[in-house]
C-alpha positions in Angstrom: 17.5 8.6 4.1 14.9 6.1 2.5 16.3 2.1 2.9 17.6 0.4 -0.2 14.0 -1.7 -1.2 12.2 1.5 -1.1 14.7 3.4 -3.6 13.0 1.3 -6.6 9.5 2.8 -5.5 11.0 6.3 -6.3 10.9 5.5 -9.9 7.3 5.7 -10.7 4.3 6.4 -9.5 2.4 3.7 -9.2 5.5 1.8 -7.3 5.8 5.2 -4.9 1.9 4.6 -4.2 2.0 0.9 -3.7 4.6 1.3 -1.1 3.0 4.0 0.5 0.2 2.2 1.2 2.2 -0.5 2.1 3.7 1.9 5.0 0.3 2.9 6.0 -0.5 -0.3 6.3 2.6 -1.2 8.7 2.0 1.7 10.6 -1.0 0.5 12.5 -3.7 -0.6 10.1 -6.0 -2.4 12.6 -7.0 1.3 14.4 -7.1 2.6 11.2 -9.5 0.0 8.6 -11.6 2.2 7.1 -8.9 4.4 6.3 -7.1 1.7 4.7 -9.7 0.2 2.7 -10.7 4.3 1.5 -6.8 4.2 0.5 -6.8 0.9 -1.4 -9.8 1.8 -3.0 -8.8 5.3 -4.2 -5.2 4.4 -5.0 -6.7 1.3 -7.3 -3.5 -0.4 -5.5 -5.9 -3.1 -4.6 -5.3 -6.1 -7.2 -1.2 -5.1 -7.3 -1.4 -5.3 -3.1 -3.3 -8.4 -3.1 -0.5 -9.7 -5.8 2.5 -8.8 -3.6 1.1 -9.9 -0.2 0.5 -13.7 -1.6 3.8 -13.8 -3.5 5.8 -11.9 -0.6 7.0 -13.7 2.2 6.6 -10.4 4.3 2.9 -10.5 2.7 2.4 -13.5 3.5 2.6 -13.3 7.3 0.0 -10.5 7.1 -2.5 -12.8 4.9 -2.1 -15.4 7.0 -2.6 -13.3 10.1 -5.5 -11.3 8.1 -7.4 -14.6 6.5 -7.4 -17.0 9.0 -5.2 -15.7 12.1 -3.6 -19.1 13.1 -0.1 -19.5 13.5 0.0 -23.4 11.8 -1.5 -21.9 8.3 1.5 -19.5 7.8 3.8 -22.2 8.5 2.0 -24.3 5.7 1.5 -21.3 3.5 5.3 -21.1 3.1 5.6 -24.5 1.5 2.2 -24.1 -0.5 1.7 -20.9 -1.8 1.9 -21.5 -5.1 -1.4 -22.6 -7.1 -4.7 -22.9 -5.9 -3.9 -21.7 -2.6 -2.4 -18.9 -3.7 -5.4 -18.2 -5.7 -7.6 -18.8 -2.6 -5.9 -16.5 0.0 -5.9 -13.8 -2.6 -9.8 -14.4 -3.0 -10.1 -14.5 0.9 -8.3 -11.6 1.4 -10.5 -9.6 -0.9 -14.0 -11.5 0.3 -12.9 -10.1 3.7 -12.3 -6.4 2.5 -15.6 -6.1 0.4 -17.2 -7.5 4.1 -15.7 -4.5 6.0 -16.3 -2.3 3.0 -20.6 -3.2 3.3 -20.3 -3.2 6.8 -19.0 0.6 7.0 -19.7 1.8 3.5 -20.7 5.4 4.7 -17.3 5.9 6.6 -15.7 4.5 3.7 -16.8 6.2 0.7 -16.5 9.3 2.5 -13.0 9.3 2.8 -12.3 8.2 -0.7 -13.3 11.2 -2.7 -10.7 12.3 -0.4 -8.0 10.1 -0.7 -8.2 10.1 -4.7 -8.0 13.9 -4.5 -4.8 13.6 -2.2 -3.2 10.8 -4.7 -3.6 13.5 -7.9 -1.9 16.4 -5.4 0.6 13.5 -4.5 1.2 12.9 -8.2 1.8 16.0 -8.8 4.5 16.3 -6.2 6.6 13.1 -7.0 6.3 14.2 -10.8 8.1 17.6 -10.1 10.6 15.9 -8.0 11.1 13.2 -11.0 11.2 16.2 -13.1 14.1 17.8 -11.3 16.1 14.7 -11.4 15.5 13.8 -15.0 17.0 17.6 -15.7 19.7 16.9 -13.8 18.5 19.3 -11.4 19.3 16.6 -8.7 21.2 13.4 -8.4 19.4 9.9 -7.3 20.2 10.8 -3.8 19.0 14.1 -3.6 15.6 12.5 -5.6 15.4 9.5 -2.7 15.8 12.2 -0.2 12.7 14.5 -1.5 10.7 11.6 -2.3 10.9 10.1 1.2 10.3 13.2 3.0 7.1 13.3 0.6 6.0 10.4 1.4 6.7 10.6 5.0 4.3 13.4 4.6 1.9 12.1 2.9 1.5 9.4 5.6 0.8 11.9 7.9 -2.1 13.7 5.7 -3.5 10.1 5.2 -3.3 9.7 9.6 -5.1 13.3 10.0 -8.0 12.5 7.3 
């Protein structure tokens, strides 16, 4: 069964996505870059992801890891995340995808054509399942329960693209 902070993502759509590509991302991103960036891209999750990993504490360990990879600045960033840094780490977190994006640009806008086709099927799917459950088809745990073995699926599509 999907964990509790998850459940709200099976609301809407654009929640669902954001914490699928979350998962990817926590699966292993660093084998897996261009396929993240392709995601990120396609999903248009970009701006809400940068959002949520400055004002997140779980976030913030990845920026901090991601921007500047020294143990001392995600100490500091706790105390100091608000304002211009906040603003700054958000700005080198994107600086640093639209680097890896020029440096493998073919790889990358490959697989996004792709990914964008796979978020419409994937839309499809969670809307059918919200569907059922606003007919009363299903209850909220039957809904979590379809909706997590989706996206557990769809995580899987995403590793074998």
């Amino acid at each position: 069964m999907a964990d509790p902070v998850s459940n709200a993502a099976f609301d809407t759509f654009d929640e669902y996505l954001k914490l699928a590509v979350k998962q990817y991302y926590d699966r292993g991103w660093r084998s897996r870059r261009g396929n993240l960036v392709a995601l990120l891209i396609a999903s248009g999750q970009t701006a809400a992801m940068a959002k949520d990993a400055v004002s997140s504490e779980q976030g913030l360990k990845g920026v901090a890891l991601g921007a500047a990879g020294a143990v001392a600045l995600r100490m500091a960033l706790r105390y100091a995340l608000g304002g211009p840094l906040g603003m700054l780490l958000t700005a080198g977190a994107a600086a640093s995808l639209v680097a890896y994006f020029v440096r493998n640009q073919k790889e990358i806008s490959a697989k996004i054509g792709r990914y964008r086709e796979l978020i419409s099927d994937e839309r499809s799917r969670f809307e059918d399942a919200q569907t059922g459950y606003r007919q009363n088809r299903y209850d909220a745990r039957e809904r979590d329960l379809m909706v997590d073995g989706q996206l557990k699926r769809f995580l899987d599509v995403l590793d074998q693209s």
